[in-house]
C-alpha positions in Angstrom: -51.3 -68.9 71.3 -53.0 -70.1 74.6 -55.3 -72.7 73.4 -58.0 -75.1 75.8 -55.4 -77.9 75.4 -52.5 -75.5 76.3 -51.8 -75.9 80.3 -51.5 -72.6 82.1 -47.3 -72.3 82.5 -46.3 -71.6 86.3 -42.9 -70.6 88.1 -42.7 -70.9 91.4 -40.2 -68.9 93.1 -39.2 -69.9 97.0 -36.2 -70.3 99.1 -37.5 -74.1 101.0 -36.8 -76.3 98.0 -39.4 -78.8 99.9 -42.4 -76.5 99.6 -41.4 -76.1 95.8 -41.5 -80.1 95.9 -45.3 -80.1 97.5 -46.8 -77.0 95.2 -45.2 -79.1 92.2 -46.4 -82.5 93.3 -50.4 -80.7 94.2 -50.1 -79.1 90.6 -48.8 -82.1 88.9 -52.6 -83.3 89.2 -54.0 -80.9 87.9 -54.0 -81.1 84.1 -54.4 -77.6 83.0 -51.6 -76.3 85.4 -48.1 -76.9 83.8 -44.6 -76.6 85.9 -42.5 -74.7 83.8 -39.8 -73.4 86.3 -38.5 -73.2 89.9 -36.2 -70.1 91.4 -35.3 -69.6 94.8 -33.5 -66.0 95.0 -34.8 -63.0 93.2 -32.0 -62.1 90.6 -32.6 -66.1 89.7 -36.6 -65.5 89.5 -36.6 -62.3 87.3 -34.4 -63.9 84.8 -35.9 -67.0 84.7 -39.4 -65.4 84.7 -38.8 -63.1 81.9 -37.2 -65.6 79.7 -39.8 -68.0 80.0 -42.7 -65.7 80.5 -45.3 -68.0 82.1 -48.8 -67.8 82.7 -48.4 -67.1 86.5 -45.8 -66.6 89.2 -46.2 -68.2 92.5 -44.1 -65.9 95.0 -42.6 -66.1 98.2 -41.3 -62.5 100.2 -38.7 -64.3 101.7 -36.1 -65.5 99.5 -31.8 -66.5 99.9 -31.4 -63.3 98.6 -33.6 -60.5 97.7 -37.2 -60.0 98.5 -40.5 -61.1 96.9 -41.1 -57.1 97.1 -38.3 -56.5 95.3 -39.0 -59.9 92.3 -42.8 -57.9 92.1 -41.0 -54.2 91.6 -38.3 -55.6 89.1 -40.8 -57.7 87.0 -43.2 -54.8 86.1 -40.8 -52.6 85.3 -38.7 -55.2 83.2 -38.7 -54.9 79.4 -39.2 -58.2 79.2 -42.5 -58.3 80.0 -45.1 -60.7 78.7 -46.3 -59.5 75.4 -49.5 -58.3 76.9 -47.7 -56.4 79.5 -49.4 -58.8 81.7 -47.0 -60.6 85.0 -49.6 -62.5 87.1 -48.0 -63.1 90.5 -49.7 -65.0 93.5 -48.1 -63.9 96.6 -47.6 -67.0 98.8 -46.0 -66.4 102.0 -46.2 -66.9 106.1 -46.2 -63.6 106.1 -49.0 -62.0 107.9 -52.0 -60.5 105.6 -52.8 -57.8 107.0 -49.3 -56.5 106.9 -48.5 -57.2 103.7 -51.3 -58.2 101.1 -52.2 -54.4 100.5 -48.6 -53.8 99.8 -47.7 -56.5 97.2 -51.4 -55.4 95.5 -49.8 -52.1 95.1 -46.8 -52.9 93.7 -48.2 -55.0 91.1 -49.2 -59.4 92.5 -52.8 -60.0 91.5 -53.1 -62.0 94.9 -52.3 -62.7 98.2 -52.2 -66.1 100.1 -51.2 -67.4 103.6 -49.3 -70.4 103.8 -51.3 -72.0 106.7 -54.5 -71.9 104.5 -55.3 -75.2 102.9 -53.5 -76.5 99.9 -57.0 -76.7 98.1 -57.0 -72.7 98.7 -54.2 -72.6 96.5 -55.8 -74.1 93.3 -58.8 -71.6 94.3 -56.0 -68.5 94.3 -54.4 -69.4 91.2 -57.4 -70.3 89.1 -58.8 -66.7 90.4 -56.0 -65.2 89.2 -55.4 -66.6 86.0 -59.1 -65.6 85.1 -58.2 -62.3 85.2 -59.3 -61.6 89.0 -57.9 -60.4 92.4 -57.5 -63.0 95.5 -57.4 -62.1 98.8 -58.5 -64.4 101.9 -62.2 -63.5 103.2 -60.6 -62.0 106.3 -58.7 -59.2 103.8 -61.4 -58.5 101.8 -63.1 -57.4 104.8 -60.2 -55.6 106.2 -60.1 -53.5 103.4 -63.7 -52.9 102.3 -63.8 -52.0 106.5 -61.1 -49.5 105.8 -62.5 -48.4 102.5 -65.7 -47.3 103.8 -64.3 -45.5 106.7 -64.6 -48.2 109.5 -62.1 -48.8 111.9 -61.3 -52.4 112.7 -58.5 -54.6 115.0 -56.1 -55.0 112.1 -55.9 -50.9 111.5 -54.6 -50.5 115.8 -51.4 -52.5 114.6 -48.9 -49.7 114.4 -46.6 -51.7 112.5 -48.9 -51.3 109.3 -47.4 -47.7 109.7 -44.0 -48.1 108.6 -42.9 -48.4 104.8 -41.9 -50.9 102.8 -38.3 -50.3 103.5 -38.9 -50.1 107.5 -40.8 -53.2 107.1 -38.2 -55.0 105.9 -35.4 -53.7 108.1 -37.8 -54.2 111.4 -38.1 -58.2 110.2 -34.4 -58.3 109.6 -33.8 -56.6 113.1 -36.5 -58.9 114.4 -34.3 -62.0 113.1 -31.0 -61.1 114.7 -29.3 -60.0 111.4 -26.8 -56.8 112.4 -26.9 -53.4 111.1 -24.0 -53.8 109.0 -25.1 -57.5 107.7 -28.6 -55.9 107.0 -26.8 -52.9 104.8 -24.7 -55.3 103.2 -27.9 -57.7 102.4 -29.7 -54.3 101.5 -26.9 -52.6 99.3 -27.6 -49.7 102.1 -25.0 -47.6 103.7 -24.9 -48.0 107.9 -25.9 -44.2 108.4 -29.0 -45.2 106.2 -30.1 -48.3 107.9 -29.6 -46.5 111.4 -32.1 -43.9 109.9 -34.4 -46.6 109.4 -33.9 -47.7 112.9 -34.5 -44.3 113.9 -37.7 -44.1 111.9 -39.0 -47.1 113.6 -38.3 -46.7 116.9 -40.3 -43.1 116.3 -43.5 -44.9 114.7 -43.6 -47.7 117.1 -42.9 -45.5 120.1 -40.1 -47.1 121.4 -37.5 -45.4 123.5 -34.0 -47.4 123.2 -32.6 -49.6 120.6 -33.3 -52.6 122.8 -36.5 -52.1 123.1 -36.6 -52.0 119.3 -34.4 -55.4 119.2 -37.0 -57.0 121.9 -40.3 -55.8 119.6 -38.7 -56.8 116.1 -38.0 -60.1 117.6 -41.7 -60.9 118.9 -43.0 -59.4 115.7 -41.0 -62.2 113.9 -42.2 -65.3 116.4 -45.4 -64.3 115.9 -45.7 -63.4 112.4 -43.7 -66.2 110.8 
């Protein structure tokens, strides 16, 4: 039973085993946070997660294999759950917000978080979260209350926000050089089905050629981390 004394229990779960190293060494002051695991893929974070069952999850979306996206998806459907049904995830990525706060919210992280905000912003998203709240940057908030109410604002122009989940992730993957049959493999995709996603993307972006397409994924990734 989780008791004033008790430190909250945290895994954190990213690929750059020296950003696990500096979230550690900022919690490792804090006395009512508590280390209690570290994963770096996402077949390695949803078993070590749901054995351990901590009090939060700190998550990156990119991982060596596997997505953040799918660690999120896999973790509240697992039937391993927490026994309050409960897996608080903090989303922690250089990933931009606008793109993809609103889509880790829906599949089930309590919270969003840039990793260019300041690592004091970290302690503020995690103690949010493990009181039961949301966190989203200022900016986000906005964004969606904005979009909410029926106004229109700079982030909604960005056609990317159009494409799925899937798209998303095969656009960054195009964006990053990684072929069509490396990205099925990485995937567990058939070609025909990636090239639809290509197809899809070129459609929603309006681009006209597959190199076009190659030359917008890749200035999406320089910009967006």
């Amino acid at each position: 039973m989780k008791t004033s004394l008790t430190p909250y229990s945290i895994v954190i779960v990213d690929d750059h085993p020296l950003i696990r190293a500096g979230i550690t060494a900022l919690l490792s002051r804090q006395s009512d946070l508590q280390i209690c695991g570290e994963a770096g893929d996402a077949d390695e974070a949803v078993e070590l997660i749901t054995r351990v069952q901590p009090d939060l999850v700190i998550l990156d979306m990119s991982l060596r294999s596997g997505t953040g996206m799918d660690v999120i998806r896999r973790l509240n459907s697992a039937p391993g759950r927490r026994a309050d049904g409960a897996v608080r995830i903090l989303v922690h990525s250089m990933y931009e917000d606008s793109i993809y706060a609103e889509r880790v919210l829906e599949a089930g992280a309590m919270g969003y978080l840039n990793k260019n905000e300041d690592s004091t912003q970290l302690l503020v998203a995690i103690r949010r979260i493990l009181s039961g709240k949301v966190y989203l940057s200022p900016a986000m908030t906005d964004h969606l209350l904005h979009r909410a109410i029926g106004h229109r604002g700079p982030a909604e122009t960005n056609d990317v926000e159009r494409l799925t989940d899937r798209e998303l992730q095969v656009f960054r993957m195009i964006g990053e050089a990684i072929p069509t049959r490396r990205i099925a493999e990485q995937l567990f995709l058939s070609v025909h089905t990636v090239e639809s996603h290509r197809e899809n993307i070129k459609k929603k972006l309006g681009l006209s050629s597959g190199s076009e397409l190659n030359k917008r994924a890749f200035q999406w990734v320089l910009e967006n981390g």
